[in-house]
N, C-alpha and C positions, 0 to 999 in steps of 0.2 A: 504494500500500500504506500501511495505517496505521501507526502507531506500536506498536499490540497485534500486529500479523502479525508486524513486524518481527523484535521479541521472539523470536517462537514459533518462526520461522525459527531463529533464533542458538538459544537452544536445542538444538532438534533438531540441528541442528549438533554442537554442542558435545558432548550424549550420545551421538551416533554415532561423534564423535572419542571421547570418555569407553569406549566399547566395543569399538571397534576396538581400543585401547592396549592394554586388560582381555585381550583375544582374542589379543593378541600378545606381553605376559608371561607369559599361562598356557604359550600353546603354547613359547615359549624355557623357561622352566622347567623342565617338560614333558620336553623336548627333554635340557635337561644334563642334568637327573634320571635318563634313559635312559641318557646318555652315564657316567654315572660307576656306575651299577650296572651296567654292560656287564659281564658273567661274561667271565674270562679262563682262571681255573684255578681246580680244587676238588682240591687235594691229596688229599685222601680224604674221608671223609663225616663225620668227626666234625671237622670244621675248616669256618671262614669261607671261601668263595669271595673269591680276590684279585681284589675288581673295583676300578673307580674309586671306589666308596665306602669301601674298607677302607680305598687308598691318601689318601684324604681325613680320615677318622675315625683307624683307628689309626696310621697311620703319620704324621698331623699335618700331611700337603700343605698348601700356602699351594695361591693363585690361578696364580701362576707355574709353580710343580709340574706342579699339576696341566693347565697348558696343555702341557706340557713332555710329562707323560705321555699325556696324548693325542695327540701327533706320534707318539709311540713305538708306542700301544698299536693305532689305527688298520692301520699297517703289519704290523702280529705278527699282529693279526686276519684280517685276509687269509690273509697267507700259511699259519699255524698251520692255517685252516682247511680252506684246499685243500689243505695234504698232509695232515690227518686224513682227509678225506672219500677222496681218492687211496688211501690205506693201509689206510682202510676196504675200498675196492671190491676192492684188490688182494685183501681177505684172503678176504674173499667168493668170489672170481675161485678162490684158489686150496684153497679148500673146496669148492666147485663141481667142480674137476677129479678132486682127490683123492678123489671118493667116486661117481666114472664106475667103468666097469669095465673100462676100457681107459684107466687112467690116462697123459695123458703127461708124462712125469718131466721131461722139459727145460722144456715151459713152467714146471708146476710150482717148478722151478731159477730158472728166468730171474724169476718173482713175488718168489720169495724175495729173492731179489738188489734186485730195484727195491723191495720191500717195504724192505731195510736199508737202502738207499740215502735212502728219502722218509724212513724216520727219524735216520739222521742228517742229514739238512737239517733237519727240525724240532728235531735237539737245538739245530742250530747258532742256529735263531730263537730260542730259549727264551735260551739263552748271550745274545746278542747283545742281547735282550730285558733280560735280568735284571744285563749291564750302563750300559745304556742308563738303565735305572731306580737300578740304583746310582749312577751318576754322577749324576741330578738330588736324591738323598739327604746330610742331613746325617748325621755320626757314627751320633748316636742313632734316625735312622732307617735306615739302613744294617745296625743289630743288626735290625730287625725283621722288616724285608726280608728279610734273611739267615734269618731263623725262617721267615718264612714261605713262600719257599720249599725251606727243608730239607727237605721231603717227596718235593718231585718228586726228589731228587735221590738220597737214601737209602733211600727206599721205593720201594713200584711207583706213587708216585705220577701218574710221567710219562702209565700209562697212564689217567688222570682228566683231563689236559688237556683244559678244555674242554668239557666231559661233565658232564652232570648226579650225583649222587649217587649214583645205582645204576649208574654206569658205561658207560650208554648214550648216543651220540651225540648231539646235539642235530637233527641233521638226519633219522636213518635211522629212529628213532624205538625203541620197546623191544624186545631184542634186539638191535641192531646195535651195534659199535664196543663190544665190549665189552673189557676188558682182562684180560691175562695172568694176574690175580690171580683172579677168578673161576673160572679154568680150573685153575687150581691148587689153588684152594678144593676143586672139584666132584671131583679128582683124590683128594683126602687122605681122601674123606667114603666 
């Protein structure tokens, strides 16, 4: 091989390495980019969704933080999910019975119950959640925190956990999983 091949060889080299890098900071990027806009909660529709980017942006997360809340948020994720979609199917489950014509009331009963039951497990995630995140907070993010969750807790926020803006499920699609507040809505009208 000449002196010129040699060259052309290293090059090519070298650009391949130069692309591959390229190919592998975009997709990490990419990748936290997803990870910190992860939707967690939408208190209600006229507020910010608390994702990883709020806790970045307004609440002032350093690098540490927010490794901190990703241990945290990963596990809430999970679990938050499978009793929404659980509580969903229950409610469906027990809409379906109620509107047979030989309704049977015990199941009925017994939905309700495991219905109260998967919600309070999910209060106790959101609890467990929201101090979890308190603890990795300073003072003055600790006020914010506290703002920003004050909706699920005072309002009918709890039922937008999770859910997009119109209060439908992420999974069931529109129409499902919708919460107690629309039904109320539709009630008053």
């Amino acid at each position: 091989m000449n002196k010129t091949t040699k060259i052309l060889v290293w090059v090519i080299v070298l650009l391949a390495l130069l692309n591959l890098t390229t190919i592998g900071t975009i997709l990490y990027l990419d990748h936290q980019k997803k990870a910190e806009s992860e939707e967690i909660i939408v208190p209600s529709t006229n507020t910010t969704p608390i994702n990883g980017r709020f806790f970045r942006k307004e609440l002032g997360f350093d690098d540490l933080q927010m490794d901190k809340f990703r241990a945290l948020n990963h596990p809430f994720q999970e679990a938050a999910s499978t009793l929404i979609f659980n509580i969903d199917s229950m409610k469906r489950e027990m809409f379906i019975e109620l509107n047979k014509s030989n309704v049977d009331t015990l199941k009925v009963n017994d939905l309700a119950i495991k219905i109260g039951e998967h919600h309070a497990e999910l209060k106790q995630q959101i609890n467990a959640f929201y101090l979890g995140l308190k603890n990795i907070c300073n003072e003055e993010q600790a006020i914010k925190l506290q703002n920003a969750f004050e909706p699920l807790f005072y309002e009918d926020g709890a039922n937008n956990l999770m859910r997009n803006g119109n209060g439908s499920g992420y999974r069931h699609g529109q129409g499902f999983g919708r919460g107690n507040n629309q039904i109320n809505n539709n009630n008053s009208n």
